[in-house]
Each structure stands twice: as structure tokens, then as C-alpha cells.
N, C-alpha and C positions, 0 to 999 in steps of 0.2 A: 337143671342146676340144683332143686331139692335133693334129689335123688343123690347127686355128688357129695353134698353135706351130710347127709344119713349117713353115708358110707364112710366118712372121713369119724362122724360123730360116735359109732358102733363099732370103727377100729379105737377109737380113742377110749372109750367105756372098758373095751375087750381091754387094752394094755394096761388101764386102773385094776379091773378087777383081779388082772393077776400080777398086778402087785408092782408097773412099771414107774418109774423115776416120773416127778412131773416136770421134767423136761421134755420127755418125747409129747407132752400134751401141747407145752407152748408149740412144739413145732409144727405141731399140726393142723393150729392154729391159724402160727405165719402163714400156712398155706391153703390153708382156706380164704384167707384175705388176699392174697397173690392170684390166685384164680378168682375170686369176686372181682377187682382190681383190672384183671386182662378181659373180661366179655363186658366191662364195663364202656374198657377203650375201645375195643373192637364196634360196640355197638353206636358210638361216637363219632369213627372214624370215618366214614362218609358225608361229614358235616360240610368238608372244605369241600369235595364234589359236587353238593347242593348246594352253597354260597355261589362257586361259579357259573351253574344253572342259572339262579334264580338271579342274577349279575352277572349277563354275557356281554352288556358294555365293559365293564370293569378291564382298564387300561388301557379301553379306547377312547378315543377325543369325542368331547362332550361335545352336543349339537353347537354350543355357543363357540370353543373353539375352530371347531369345522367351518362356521359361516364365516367368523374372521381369518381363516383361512383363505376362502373362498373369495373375501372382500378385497384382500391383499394382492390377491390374483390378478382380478378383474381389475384395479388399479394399474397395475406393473402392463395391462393389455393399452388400456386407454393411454399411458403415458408413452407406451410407445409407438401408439398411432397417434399421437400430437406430433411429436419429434421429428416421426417421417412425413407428416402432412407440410410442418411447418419445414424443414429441408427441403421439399418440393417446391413450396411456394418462395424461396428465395432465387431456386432455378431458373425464373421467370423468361419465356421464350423471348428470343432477339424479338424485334419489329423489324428490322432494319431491312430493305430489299435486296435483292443479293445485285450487283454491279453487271451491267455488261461487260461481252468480254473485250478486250483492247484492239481498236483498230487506228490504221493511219491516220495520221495529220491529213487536212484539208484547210485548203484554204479559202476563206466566204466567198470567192468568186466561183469554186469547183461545188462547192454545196449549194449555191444558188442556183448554176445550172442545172445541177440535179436535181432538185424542187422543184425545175419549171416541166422538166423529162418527166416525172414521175405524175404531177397533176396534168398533163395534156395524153399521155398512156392510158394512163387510170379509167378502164373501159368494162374490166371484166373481173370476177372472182379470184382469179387463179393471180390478176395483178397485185393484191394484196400477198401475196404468199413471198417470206423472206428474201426467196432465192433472187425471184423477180425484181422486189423490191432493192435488194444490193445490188444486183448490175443496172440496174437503174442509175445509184446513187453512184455508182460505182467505188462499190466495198463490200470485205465479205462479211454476212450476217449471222451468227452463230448460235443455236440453243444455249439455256442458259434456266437457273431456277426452273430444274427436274424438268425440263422441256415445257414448261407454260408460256415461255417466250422465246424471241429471235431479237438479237440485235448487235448493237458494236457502242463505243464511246473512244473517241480520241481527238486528239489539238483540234481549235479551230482560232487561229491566229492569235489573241492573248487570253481565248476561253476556251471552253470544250464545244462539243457538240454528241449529243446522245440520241441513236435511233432504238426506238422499241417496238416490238411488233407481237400484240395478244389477242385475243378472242375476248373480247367485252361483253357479246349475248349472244351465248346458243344456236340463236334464231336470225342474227344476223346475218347477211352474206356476207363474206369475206372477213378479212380483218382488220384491226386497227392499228393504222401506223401512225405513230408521233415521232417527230423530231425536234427536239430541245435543247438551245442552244444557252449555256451560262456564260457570262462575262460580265466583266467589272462595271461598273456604274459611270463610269469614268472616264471610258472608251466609247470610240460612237460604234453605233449600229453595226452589227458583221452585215445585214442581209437590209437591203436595202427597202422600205415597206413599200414606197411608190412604184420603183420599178417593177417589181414581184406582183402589184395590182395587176398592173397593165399586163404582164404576161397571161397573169390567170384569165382576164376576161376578153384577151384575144382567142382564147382559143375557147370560150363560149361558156365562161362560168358566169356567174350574175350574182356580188356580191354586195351585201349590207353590213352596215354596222350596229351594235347591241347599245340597247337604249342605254342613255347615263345613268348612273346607278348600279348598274351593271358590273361584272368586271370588264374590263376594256376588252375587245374583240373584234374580230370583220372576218364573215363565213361566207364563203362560195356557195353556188350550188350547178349544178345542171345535169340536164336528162341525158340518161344514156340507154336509149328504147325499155327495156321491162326495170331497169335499176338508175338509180339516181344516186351521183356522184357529188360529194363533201368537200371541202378544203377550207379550213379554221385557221385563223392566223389570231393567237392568243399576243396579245400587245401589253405595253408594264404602264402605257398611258394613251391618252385620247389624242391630244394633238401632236404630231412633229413624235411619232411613237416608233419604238424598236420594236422587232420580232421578237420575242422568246420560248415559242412555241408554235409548230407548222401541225396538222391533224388530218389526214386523211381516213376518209369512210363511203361504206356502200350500205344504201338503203334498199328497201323493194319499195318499188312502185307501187303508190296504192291508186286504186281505181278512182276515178273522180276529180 
């Protein structure tokens, strides 16, 4: 840049000494200041380059709005896994057990003879199994609740009557059948309890009644060689008592 001034300054001397107007001096002036003026910006000019270097945040989101970004996020997660928890928890699963399905009217003198049929039968495994157990009672017995049970529900003179037939333990033989009989308060007895005794222990059951205190009851029992045969007659009272519940079961024999 000396070197440009000498040469600006030696044509300027040169145009005095022979005698030039001092006009062309101012102009050469201007232009020495014009070119001082451009390598000054020029050398400048890299300034905004380096600001963004040395400031590569610059226009990005500062850490403090990031995290409340982030915070907002995590919120909007949580509230809507309340919303679907709490949604679910209003769905709340029935209890309710699913009905047998519909069978005939009977009438307590056709159900009692079948009560008496089915606890004098009642010898082997396979006597528990629905099929048996309906031509027994004589009626048909249907799955029901995804197959965990067999049974029927229909009239029985001014009430119903309900057979059920499940698997209680694993390990038991055979299965469990109850027949449950509802009616009014009001009405006497569908199934007669005396009569019903005497059948049972004619043909070789031996039955007691459950100490007071108890719920009211009076359970059969008797040997059938390696298994031993059940009959529960669930009662609503102790003395002058209705049936409301008949229970059949198979036990194993235990040694002793």
C-alpha cells in the first residue's frame, strides 16, 4: 500500500512541477482516500464470519428454553397416560356369572325323582360328567361360560331350579354338581326334606347334621370301594327346614 502512495504522490509532484491546475492534485487525493477506505473494508469484512464461528448457538434455542420444551413434553405424556388409565378404570369388568342356558319346566315331584336316581347311581367318575348327569335328571345339559361349566336353569312350580356342573380341584375325581332350587318365602317347600332323607339312607348313605352355629345343613356320605360318595342338602333353617340347595361329590379314599 506505500508503494501505491509514492506512485500516486510522484505523479502528483510530476503534474505541479509542470505546471498542472490544483485540481487534478485534489483528485488524486480523493483517490488515495477511496483506495485507503476499500482495503480497510475489505480487511473488516470477515468480521460477521468470525461472530458466527465464535456464536454457533446464535438463533438457536438456549438450553433454558430447550428444557422447558422438554418439560412441556413430558407433561402432555403423563396427562395422557392418566386419562387412558383413568378410562380404563371406569370399564371396570362385570362380576356378574354368565346364566345357564334355558331348559324345561319341571315340576318338584319330576326333580325329586331325579335327585333320588342320581344319588343311588352315583358310583363312578364318568357319573359326574354332564351328559350322565342330564339323563339322569332327565334334561339336556349344555356348556356354557367358555366351557368351565355344564348345565340348564328353568320353572320349577312358582320358582326356578338351577343345575351346575364344574371342576372345584384339579385333583379331585369327578365333578361337582349342585342343584339349586329359588322360590318365594311364602310357598312351602318344592322337595320334600323327610322324604328325600329316607330315600338317601335306604340305599346306604349315613347322614349328619352341621353343628348349630353353623349354616344349616345335613351331608350324606357312603363308601363306594377306592371313592367315597357325598350328598349335601344345604337347608334356609334347622327345624321343619326347606331344601335350597342338593350338592353332589367324589372323594378318594384315603387309607385308614
Amino acid at each position: 500500500m506505500l508503494s501505491s502512495n509514492n506512485h500516486f504522490q510522484a505523479l502528483a509532484m510530476g503534474i505541479n512541477s509542470n505546471g498542472s491546475s490544483r485540481f487534478l492534485l485534489c483528485v488524486t487525493n480523493v483517490a488515495l482516500l477511496a483506495m485507503t477506505t476499500g482495503l480497510l473494508a475489505c480487511a473488516q469484512a470477515p468480521s460477521d464470519d468470525r461472530t458466527a464461528l465464535e456464536n454457533p448457538m446464535q438463533g438457536s434455542p438456549s438450553p433454558q428454553d430447550a428444557r422447558a420444551e422438554q418439560d412441556r413434553a413430558a407433561a402432555a405424556i403423563d396427562e395422557a397416560a392418566k386419562a387412558a388409565s383413568t378410562e380404563k378404570q371406569g370399564q371396570a369388568p362385570s362380576t356378574e356369572q354368565p346364566a345357564p342356558p334355558q331348559a324345561p319346566d319341571l315340576t318338584p315331584a319330576t326333580l325329586e325323582a331325579g335327585i333320588v336316581r342320581l344319588a343311588s347311581e352315583l358310583r363312578e367318575v364318568k357319573q359326574t360328567e354332564p351328559m350322565f348327569v342330564g339323563q339322569t335328571l332327565g334334561i339336556a345339559l349344555a356348556s356354557y361360560d367358555d366351557g368351565k361349566r355344564a348345565g340348564a336353569r328353568g320353572a320349577l312350580g312358582s320358582g326356578t331350579y338351577t343345575v351346575e356342573i364344574e371342576t372345584l380341584y384339579p385333583t379331585a375325581p369327578g365333578q361337582h354338581v349342585s342343584i339349586r332350587i329359588d322360590q318365594s318365602e311364602s310357598r312351602s317347600c318344592a322337595l320334600n326334606f323327610d322324604r328325600l332323607v329316607q330315600h338317601l339312607e335306604a340305599v346306604g348313605y349315613k347322614g349328619k347334621r352341621a353343628p348349630q352355629g353353623l349354616d344349616p345343613s345335613m351331608s350324606f356320605s357312603r363308601d363306594l370301594g377306592s371313592l367315597k360318595g357325598f350328598v349335601q342338602l344345604d337347608l334356609d333353617r334347622y327345624t321343619s327346614p326347606c331344601i335350597w340347595q342338593i350338592s353332589f361329590d367324589l372323594e378318594t379314599k384315603q387309607d385308614g
